[in-house]
Residue frames as a rotation matrix with the C-alpha (Angstrom) as fourth column:
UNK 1
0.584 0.812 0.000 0.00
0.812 -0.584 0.000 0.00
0.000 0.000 -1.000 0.00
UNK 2
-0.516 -0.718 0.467 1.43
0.738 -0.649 -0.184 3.40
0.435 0.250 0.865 -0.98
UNK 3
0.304 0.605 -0.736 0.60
0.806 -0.575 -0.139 6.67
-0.507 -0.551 -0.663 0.76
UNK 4
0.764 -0.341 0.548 -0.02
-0.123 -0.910 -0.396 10.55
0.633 0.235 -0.737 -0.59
UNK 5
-0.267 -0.794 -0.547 3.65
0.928 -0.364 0.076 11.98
-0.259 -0.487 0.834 0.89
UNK 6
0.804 0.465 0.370 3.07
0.525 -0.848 -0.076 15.42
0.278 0.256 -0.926 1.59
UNK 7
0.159 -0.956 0.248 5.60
0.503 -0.138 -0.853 18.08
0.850 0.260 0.458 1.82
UNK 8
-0.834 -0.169 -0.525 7.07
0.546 -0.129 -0.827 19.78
0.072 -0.977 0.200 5.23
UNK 9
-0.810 0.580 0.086 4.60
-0.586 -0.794 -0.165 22.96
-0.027 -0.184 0.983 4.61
UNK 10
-0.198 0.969 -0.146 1.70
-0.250 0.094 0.964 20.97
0.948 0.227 0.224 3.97
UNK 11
-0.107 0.003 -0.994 2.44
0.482 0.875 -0.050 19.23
0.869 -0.485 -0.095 7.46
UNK 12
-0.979 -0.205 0.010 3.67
0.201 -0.968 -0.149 23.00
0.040 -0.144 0.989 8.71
UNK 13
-0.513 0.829 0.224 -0.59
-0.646 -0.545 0.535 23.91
0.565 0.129 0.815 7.54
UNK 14
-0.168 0.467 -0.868 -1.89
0.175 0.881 0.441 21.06
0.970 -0.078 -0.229 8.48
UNK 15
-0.129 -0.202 -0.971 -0.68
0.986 0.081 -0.148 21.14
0.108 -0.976 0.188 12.49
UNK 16
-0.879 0.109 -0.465 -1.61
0.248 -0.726 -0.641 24.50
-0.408 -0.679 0.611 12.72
UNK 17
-0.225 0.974 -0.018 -5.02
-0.597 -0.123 0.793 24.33
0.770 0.190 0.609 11.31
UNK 18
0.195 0.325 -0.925 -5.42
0.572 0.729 0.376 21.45
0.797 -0.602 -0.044 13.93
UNK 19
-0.438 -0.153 -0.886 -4.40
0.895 -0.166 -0.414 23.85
-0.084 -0.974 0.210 16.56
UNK 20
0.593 0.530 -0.606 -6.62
0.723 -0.682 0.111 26.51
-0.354 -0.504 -0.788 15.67
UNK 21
-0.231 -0.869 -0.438 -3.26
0.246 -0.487 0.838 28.82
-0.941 0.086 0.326 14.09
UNK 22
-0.564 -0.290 0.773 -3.84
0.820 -0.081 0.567 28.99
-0.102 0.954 0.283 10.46
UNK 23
-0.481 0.495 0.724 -7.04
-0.145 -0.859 0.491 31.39
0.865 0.131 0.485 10.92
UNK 24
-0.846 0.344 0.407 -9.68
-0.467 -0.110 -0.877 32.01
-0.257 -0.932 0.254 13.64
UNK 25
-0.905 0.135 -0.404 -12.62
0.267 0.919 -0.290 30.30
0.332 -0.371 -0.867 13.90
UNK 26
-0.471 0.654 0.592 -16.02
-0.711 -0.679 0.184 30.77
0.522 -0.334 0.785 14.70
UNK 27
-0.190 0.224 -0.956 -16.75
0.439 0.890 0.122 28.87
0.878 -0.396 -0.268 17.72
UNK 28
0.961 0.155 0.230 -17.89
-0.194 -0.214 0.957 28.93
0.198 -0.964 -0.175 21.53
UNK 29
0.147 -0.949 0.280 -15.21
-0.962 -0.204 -0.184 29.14
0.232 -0.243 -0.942 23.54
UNK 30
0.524 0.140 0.840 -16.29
-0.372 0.925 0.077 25.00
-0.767 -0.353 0.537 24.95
UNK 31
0.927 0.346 0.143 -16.12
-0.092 0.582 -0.808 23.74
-0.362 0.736 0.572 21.35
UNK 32
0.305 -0.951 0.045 -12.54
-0.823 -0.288 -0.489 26.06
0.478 0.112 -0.871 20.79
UNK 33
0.132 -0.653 0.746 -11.09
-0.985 0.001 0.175 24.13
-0.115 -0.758 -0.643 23.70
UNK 34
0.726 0.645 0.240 -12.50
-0.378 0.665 -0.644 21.20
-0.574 0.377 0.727 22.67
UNK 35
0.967 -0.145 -0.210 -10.93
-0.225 -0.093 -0.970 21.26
0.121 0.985 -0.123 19.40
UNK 36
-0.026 -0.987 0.160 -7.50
-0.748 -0.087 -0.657 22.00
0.663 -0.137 -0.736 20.46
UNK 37
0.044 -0.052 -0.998 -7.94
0.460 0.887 -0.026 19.18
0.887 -0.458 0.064 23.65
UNK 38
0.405 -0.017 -0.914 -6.36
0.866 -0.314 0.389 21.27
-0.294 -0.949 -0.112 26.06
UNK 39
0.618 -0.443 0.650 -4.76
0.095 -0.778 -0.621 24.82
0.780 0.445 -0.439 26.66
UNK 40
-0.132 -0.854 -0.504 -1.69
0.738 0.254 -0.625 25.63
0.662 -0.455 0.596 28.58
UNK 41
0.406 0.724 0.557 -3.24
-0.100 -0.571 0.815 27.92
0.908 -0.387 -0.159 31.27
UNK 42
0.025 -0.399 -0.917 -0.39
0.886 0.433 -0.165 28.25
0.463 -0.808 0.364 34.12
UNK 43
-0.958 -0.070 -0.278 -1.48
0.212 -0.827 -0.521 32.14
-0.194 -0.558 0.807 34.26
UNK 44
-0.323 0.945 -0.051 -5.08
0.258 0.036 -0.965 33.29
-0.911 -0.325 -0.256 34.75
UNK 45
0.219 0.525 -0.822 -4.91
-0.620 -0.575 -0.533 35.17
-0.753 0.627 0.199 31.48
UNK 46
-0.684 -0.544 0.486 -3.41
-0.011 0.674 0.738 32.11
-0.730 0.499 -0.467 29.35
UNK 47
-0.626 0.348 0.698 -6.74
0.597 0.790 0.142 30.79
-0.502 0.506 -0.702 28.06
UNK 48
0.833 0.526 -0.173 -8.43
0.310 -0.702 -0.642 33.96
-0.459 0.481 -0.747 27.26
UNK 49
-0.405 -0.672 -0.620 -5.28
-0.660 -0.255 0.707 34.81
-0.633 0.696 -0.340 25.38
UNK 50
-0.910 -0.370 0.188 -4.60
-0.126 0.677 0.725 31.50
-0.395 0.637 -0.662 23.66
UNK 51
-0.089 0.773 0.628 -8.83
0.956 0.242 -0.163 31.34
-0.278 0.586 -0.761 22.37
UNK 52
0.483 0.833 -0.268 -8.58
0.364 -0.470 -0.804 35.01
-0.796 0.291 -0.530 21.36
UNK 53
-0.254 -0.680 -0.687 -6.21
-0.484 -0.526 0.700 34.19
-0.837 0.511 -0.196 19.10
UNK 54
-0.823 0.164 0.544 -8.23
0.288 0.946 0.150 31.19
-0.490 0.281 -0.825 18.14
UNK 55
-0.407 0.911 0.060 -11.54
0.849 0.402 -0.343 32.31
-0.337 -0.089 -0.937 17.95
UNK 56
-0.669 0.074 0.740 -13.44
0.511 -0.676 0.530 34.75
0.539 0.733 0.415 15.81
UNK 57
-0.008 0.498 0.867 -15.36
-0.297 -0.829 0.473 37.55
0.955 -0.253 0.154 18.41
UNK 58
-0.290 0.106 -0.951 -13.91
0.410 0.912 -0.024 35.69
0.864 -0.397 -0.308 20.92
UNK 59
0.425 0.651 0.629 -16.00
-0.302 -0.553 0.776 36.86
0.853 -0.520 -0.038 24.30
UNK 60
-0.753 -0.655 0.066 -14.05
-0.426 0.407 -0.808 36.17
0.503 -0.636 -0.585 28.05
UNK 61
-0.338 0.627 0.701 -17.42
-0.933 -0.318 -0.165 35.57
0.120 -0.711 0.693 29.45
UNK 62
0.340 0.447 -0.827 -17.70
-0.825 0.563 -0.035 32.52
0.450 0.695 0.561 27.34
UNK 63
-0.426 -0.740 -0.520 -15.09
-0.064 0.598 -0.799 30.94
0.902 -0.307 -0.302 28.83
UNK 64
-0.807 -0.144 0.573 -16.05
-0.506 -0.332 -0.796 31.81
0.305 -0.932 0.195 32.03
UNK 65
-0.050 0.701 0.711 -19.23
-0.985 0.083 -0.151 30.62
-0.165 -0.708 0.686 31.79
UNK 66
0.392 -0.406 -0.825 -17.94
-0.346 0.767 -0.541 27.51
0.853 0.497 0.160 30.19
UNK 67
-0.751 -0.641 -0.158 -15.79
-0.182 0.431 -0.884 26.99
0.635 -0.635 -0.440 33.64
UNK 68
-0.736 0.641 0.219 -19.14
-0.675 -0.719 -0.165 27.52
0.052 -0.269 0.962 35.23
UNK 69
0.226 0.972 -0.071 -21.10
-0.937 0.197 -0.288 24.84
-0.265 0.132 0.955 33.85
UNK 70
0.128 -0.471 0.873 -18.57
-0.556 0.695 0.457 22.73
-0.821 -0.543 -0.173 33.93
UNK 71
0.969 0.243 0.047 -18.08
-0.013 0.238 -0.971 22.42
-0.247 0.940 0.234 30.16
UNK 72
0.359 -0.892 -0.274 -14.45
0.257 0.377 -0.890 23.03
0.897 0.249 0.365 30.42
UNK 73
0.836 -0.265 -0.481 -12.03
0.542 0.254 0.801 22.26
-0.090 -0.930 0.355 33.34
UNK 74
0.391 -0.796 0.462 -9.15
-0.793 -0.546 -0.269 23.29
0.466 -0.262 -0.845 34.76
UNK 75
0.991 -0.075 -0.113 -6.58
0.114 0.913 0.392 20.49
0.074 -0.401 0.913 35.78
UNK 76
0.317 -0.933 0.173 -3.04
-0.808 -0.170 0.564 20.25
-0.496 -0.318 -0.808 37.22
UNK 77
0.974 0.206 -0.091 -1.71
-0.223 0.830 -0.512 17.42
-0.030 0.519 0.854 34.59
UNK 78
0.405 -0.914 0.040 1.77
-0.360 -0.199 -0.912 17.54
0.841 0.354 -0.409 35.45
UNK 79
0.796 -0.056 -0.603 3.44
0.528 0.553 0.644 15.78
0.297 -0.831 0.470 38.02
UNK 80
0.838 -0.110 0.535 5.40
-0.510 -0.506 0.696 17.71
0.194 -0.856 -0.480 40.55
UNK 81
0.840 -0.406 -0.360 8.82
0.521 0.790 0.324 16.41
0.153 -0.460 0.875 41.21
């Protein structure tokens, strides 16, 4: 079985459409996070940065109420050593 080979840039577009990078988006902030899996969010303002670069009109409240309703978390995923 042979595969398409694609070239560094296409891989280069690719991985940053998957992360939300190539353009913004019109999503909720839930769906944003979603999308991407997680965000890196070791200062309060991380994730409202890192989705209003994602997201087209992107609103802090969303988020907020998104933490709210328990649509997206907040987790320590890092072990400590």
């Amino acid at each position: 079985m042979t595969g398409t080979r694609i070239t560094a840039r296409e891989l280069n577009r690719a991985t940053l459409a998957r992360q939300l990078l190539l353009r913004r988006e019109s999503l909720e902030p839930a769906e944003g996070v979603r999308r991407v899996v997680a965000l890196q969010a070791q200062q309060p303002a991380s994730p409202y940065v890192a989705l209003w670069n994602r997201l087209t009109g992107f609103d802090p409240a969303g988020l907020d109420t998104a933490f709210t309703d328990h649509r997206v978390v907040k987790a320590t995923l890092m072990r400590l050593t």
